[in-house]
Short mmCIF file of the C-alpha atoms (twelve columns), coordinates in Angstrom:
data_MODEL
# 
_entry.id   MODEL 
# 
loop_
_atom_site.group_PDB 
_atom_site.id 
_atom_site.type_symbol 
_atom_site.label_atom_id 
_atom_site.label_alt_id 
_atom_site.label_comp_id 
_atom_site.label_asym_id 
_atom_site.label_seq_id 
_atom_site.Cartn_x 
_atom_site.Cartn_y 
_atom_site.Cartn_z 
_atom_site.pdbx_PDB_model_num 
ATOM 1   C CA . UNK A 1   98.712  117.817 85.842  1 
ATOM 2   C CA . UNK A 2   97.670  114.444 87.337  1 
ATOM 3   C CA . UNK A 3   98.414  112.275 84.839  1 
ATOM 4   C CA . UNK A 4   99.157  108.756 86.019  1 
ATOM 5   C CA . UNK A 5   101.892 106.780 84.662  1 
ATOM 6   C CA . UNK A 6   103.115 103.311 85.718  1 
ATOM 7   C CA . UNK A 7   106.115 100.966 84.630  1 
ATOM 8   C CA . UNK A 8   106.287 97.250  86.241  1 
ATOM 9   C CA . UNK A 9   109.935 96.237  87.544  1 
ATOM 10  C CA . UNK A 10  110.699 92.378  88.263  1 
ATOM 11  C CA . UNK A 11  113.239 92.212  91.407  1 
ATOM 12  C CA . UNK A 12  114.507 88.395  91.245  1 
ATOM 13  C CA . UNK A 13  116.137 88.560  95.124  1 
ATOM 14  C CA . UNK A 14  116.646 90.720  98.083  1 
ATOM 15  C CA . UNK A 15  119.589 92.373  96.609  1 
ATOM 16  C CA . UNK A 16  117.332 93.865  93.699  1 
ATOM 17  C CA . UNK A 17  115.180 95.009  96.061  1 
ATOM 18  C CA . UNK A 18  117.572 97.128  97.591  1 
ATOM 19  C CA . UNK A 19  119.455 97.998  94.797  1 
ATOM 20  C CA . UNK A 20  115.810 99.543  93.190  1 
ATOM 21  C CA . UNK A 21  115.288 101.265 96.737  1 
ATOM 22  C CA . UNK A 22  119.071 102.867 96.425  1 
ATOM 23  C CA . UNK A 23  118.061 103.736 92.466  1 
ATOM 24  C CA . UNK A 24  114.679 105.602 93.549  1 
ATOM 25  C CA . UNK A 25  115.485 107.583 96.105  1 
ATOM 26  C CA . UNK A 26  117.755 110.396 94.890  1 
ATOM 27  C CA . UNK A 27  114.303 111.484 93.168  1 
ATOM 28  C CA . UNK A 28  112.906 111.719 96.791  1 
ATOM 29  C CA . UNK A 29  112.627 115.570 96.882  1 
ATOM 30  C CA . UNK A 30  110.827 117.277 100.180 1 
ATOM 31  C CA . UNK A 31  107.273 117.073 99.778  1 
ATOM 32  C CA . UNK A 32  107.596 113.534 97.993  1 
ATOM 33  C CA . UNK A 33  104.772 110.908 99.373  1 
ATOM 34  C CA . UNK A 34  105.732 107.530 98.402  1 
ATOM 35  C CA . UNK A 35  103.137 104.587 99.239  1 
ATOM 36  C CA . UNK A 36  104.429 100.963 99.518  1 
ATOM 37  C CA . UNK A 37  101.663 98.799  99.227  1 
ATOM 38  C CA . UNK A 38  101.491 94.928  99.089  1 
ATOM 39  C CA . UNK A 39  101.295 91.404  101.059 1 
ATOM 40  C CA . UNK A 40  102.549 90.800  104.247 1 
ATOM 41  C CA . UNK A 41  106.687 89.535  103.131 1 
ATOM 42  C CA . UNK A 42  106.135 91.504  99.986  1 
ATOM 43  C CA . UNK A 43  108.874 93.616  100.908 1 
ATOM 44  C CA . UNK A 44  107.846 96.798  101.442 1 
ATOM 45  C CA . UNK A 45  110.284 97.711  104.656 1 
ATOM 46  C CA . UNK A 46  113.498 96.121  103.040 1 
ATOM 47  C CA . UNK A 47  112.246 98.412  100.123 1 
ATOM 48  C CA . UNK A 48  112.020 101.482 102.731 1 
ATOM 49  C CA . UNK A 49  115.378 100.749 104.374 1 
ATOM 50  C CA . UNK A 50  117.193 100.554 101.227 1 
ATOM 51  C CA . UNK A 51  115.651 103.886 100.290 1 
ATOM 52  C CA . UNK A 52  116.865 105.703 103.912 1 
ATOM 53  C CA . UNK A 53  119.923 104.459 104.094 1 
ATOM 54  C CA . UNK A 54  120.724 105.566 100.637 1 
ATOM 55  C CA . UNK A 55  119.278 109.079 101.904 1 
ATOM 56  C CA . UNK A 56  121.654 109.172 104.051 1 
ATOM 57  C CA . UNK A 57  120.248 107.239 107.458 1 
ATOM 58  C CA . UNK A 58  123.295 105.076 109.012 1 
ATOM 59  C CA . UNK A 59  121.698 104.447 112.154 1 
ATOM 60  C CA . UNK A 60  118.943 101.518 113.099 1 
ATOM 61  C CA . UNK A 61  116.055 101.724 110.763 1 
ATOM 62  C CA . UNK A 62  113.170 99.661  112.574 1 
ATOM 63  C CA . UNK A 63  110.226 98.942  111.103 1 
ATOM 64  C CA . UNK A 64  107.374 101.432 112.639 1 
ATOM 65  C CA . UNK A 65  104.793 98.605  113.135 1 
ATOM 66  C CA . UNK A 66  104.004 99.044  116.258 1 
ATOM 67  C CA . UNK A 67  104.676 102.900 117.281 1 
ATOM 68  C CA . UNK A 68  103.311 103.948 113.481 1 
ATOM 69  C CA . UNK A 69  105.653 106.021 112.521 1 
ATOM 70  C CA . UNK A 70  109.831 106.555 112.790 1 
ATOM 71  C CA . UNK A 71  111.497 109.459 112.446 1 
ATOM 72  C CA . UNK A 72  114.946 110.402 110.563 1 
ATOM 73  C CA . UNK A 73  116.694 113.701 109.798 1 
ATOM 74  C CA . UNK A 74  119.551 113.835 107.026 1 
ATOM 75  C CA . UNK A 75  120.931 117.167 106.988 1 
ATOM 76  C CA . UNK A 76  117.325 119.648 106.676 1 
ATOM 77  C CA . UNK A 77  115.568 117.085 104.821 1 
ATOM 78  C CA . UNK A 78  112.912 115.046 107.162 1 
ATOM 79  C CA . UNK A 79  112.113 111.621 106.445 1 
ATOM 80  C CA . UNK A 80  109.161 109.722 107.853 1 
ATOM 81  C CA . UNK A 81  108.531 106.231 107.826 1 
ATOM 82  C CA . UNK A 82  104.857 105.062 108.100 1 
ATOM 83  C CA . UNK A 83  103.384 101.988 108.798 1 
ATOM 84  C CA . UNK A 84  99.394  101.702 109.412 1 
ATOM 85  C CA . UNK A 85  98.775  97.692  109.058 1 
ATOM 86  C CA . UNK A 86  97.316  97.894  113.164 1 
ATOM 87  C CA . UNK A 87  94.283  100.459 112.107 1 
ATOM 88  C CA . UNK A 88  91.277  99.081  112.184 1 
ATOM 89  C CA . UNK A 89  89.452  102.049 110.586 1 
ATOM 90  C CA . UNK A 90  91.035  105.048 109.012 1 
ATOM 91  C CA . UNK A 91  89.973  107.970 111.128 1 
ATOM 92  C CA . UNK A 92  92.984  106.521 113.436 1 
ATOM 93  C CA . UNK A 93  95.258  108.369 111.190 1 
ATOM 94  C CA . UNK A 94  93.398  111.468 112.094 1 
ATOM 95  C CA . UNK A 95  93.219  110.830 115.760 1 
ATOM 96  C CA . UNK A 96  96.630  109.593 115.788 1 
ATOM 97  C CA . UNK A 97  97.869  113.072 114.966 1 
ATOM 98  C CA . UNK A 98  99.938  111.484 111.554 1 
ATOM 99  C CA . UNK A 99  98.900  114.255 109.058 1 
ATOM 100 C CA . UNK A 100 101.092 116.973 110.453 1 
ATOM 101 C CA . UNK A 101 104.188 114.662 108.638 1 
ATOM 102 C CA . UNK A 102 103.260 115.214 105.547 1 
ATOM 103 C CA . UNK A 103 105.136 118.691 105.321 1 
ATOM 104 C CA . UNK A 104 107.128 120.137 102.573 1 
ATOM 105 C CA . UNK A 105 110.522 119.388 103.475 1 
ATOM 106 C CA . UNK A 106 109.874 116.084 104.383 1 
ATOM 107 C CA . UNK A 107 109.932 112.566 102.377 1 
ATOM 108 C CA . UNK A 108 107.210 110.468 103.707 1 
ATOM 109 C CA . UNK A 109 107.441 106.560 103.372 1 
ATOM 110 C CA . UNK A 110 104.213 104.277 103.948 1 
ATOM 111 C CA . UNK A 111 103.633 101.412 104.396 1 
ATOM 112 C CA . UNK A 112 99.654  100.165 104.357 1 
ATOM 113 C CA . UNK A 113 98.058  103.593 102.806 1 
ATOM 114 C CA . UNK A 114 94.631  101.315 102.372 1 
ATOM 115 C CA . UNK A 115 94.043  101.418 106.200 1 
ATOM 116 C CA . UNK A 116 93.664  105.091 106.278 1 
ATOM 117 C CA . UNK A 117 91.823  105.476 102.808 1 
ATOM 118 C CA . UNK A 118 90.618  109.043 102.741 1 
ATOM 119 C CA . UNK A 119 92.644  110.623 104.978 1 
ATOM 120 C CA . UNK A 120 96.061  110.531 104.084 1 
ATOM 121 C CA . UNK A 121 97.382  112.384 101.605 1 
ATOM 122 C CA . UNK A 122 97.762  111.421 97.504  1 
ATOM 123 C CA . UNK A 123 100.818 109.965 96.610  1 
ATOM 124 C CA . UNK A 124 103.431 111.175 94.185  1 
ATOM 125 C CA . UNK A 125 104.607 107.434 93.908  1 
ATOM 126 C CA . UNK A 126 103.487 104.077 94.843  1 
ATOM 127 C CA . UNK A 127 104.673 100.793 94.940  1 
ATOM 128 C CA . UNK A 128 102.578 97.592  94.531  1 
ATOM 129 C CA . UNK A 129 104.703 94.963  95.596  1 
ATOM 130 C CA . UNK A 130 103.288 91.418  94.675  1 
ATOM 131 C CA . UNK A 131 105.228 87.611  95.133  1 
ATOM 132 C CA . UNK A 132 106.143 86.762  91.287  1 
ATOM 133 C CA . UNK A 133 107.420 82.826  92.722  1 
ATOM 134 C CA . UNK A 134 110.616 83.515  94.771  1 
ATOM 135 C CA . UNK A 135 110.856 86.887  93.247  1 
ATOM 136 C CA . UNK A 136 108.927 89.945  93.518  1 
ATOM 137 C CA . UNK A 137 107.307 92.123  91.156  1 
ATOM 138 C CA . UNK A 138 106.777 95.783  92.010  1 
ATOM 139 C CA . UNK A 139 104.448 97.517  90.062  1 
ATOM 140 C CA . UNK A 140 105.356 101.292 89.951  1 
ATOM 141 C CA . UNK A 141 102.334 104.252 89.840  1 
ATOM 142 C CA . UNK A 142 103.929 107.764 89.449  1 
ATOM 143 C CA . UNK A 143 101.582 111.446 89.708  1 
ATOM 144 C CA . UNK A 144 102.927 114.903 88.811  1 
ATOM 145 C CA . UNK A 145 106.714 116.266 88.072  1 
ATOM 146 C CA . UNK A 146 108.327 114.248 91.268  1 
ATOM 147 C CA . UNK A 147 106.664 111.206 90.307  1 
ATOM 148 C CA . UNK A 148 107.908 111.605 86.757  1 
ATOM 149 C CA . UNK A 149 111.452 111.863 87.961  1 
ATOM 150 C CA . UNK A 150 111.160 108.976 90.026  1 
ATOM 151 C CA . UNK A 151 110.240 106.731 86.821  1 
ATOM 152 C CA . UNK A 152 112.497 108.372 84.597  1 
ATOM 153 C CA . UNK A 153 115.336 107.200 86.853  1 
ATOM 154 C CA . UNK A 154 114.028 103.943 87.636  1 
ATOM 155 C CA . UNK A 155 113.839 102.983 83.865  1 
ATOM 156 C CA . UNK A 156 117.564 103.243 83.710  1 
ATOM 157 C CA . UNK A 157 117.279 100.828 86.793  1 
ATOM 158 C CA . UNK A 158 115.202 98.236  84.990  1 
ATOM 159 C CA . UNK A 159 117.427 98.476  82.249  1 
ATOM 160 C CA . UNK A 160 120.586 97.694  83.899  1 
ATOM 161 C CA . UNK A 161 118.476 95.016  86.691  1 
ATOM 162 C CA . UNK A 162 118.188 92.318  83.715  1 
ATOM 163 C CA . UNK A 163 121.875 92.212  83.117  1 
# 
């Protein structure tokens, strides 16, 4: 079952941002690929920091920019944090090695899936993150059971965000 289902979510500030990153990922089970997509600013690694420290990371969670990928470890759960904005053609994801973290007890996190279109795995959730004025909007894509979860729980969130 591939069905694709989607839900938008309006985050007014940073808070929101993080708060929707701490609501989401509980439903991050091993195996889960989650793409951020969006503008540079859009918020994609505050997203991805709220959503490993509430998995558990207390340590310094860099943004992987510039050595493409960082690596944390909660308990047996593996969670890698992705970030391809520097290829310039996506067979760098393949000669960079980067497919071998996509495993099934890990959560992977990234950040610029466009720049290795074709080779890296489907998601089971991505984020479109787009400037709505000062706010952002993040527009929210979900495939199979995980995905489902994911939304499920994050409905609750967009219930409660507006209050």
């Amino acid at each position: 079952m591939n069905e694709v289902a989607s839900a938008s979510f309006f985050l007014r500030d940073e808070a929101s941002t993080l708060a929707f990153g701490r609501a989401l990922a509980p439903f991050l089970a091993p195996g889960t690929v989650v793409w951020l997509r969006g503008n540079l600013g859009a918020g994609k690694t505050t997203l991805a920091r709220a959503i490993l420290r509430a998995l558990g990371i207390t340590g310094a969670v860099k943004s992987p920019t510039y050595t493409l990928v960082e690596v944390y470890v909660v308990s047996s759960l593996y969670l890698y944090h992705l970030d391809l904005y520097r290829f310039n053609a996506p067979e760098e994801f393949e000669d960079a090695g980067l497919g071998e973290y996509f495993r099934k007890d890990a959560v992977c996190l990234v950040e610029w899936p466009e720049k290795a279109a074709g080779y890296l795995p489907s998601a089971d959730v991505e984020l479109f993150l787009r400037f709505a004025g000062e706010s952002r909007e993040a527009q929210l894509s979900v495939r199979g059971e995980r995905g489902r979860e994911c939304l499920g729980a994050l409905k609750a969130f967009k219930s409660t965000a507006a209050s």
